[in-house]
C-alpha positions in Angstrom: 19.1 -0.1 7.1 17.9 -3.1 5.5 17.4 -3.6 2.0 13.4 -4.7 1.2 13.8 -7.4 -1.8 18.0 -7.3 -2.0 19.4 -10.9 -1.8 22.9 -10.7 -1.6 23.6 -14.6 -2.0 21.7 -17.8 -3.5 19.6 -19.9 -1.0 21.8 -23.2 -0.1 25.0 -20.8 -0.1 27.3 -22.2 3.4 28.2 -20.0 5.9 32.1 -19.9 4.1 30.5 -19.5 0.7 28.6 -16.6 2.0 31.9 -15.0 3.5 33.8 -15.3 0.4 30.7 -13.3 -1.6 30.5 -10.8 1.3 33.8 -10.2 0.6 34.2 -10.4 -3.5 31.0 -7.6 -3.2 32.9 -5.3 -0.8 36.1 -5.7 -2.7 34.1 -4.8 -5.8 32.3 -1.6 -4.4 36.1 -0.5 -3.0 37.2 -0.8 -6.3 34.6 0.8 -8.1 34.0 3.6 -5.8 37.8 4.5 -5.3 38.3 3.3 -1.5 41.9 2.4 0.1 40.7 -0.4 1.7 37.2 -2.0 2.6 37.4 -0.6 6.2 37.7 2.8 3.9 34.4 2.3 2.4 32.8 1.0 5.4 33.8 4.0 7.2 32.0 5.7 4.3 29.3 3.7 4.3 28.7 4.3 8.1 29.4 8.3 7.9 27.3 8.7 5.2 24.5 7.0 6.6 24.7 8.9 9.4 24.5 12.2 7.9 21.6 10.7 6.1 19.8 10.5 10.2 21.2 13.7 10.9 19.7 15.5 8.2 16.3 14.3 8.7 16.6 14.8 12.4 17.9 18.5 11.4 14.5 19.2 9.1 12.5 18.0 11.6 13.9 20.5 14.1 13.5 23.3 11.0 10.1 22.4 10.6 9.2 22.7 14.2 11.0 25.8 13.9 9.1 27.2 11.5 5.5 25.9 13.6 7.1 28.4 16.4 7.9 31.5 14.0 4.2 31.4 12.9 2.5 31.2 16.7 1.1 34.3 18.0 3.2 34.5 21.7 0.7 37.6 22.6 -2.7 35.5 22.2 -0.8 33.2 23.8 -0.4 35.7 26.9 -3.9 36.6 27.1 -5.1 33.1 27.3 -2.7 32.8 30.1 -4.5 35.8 32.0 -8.0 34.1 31.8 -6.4 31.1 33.2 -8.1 30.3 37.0 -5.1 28.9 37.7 -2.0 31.6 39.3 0.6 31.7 36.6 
């Protein structure tokens, strides 16, 4: 997910200069957050933003849960029996 407003690097930066502050900023957040090695953290990274999608997927499917628990299945029935339609 792309950052809104987060400039990693300085306009004018070359594709090189760019690599070398990927990598300072990666080596910085392995450090600070206690990671082997940068694949580590983006392994990390990647798992924990995909627990992030799973969990709102997962409340969605609660919520429409929830819709279902509160719908009367017996009104339901009866409208079925006025249909003109066989059912």
């Amino acid at each position: 997910m792309p950052l809104v407003g987060f400039t990693m690097t300085a306009s004018g930066m070359t594709s090189l200069s760019v690599s070398f502050e990927t990598r300072r900023q990666l080596n910085s957040m392995k450090a600070m957050g206690d990671h082997r090695s940068v694949d580590d953290l983006l392994a990390e990274l990647v798992k924990q933003n995909k627990l992030m999608r799973m969990k709102g997927v997962l409340d969605e499917l609660r919520s429409r849960l929830d819709e279902l628990n509160e719908l009367d299945a017996d009104a339901l029935v009866r409208k079925l029996a006025l249909s003109p339609f066989p059912v």
